[in-house]
C-alpha positions in Angstrom: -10.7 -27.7 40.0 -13.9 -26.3 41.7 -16.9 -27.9 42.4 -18.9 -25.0 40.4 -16.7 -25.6 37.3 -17.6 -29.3 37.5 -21.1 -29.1 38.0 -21.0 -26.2 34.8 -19.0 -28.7 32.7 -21.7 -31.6 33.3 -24.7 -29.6 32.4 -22.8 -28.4 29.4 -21.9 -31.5 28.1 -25.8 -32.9 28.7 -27.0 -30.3 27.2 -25.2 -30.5 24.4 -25.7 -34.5 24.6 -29.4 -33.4 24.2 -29.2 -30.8 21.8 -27.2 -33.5 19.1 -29.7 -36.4 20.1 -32.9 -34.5 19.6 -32.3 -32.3 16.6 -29.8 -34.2 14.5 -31.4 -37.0 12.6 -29.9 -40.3 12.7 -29.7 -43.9 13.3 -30.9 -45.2 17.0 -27.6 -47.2 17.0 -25.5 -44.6 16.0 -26.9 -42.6 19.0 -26.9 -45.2 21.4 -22.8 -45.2 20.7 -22.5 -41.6 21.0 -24.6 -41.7 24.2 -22.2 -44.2 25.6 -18.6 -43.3 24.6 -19.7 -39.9 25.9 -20.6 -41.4 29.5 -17.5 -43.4 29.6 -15.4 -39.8 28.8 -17.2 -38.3 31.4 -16.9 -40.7 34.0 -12.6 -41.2 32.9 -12.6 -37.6 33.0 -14.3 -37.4 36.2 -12.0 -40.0 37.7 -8.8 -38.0 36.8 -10.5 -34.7 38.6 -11.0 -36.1 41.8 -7.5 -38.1 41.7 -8.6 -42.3 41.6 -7.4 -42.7 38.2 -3.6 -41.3 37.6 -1.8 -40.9 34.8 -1.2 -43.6 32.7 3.0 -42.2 32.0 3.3 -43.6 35.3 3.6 -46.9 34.9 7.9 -48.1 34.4 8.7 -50.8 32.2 11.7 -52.4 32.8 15.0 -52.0 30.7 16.8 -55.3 29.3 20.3 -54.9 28.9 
């Protein structure tokens, strides 16, 4: 992934972001959960583009027999 494709996928979602916190009417809480599960899917998102986070099929569980 390109940085130019990153940087175009972070101003889109802000500006979405924006757009749905300034012209949809709602509750400050209800915003201030929107506001942060989209930071945390960002930054998760984020962390699987530049490799630190891997995928989560990874991880072997041993088999009882």
């Amino acid at each position: 992934m390109s940085l130019i494709s990153l940087v175009v996928t972070l101003i889109v979602v802000g500006v979405l972001l924006w757009l749905v916190n300034t012209y949809i009417p709602m509750d400050g809480k209800i915003k201030k959960i929107l506001n942060i599960v989209v930071v945390i899917c960002v930054v998760v998102w984020l962390l699987y583009a530049f490799g630190i986070l891997g995928h989560a099929g990874d991880i072997r569980v041993p088999q009882v027999r």
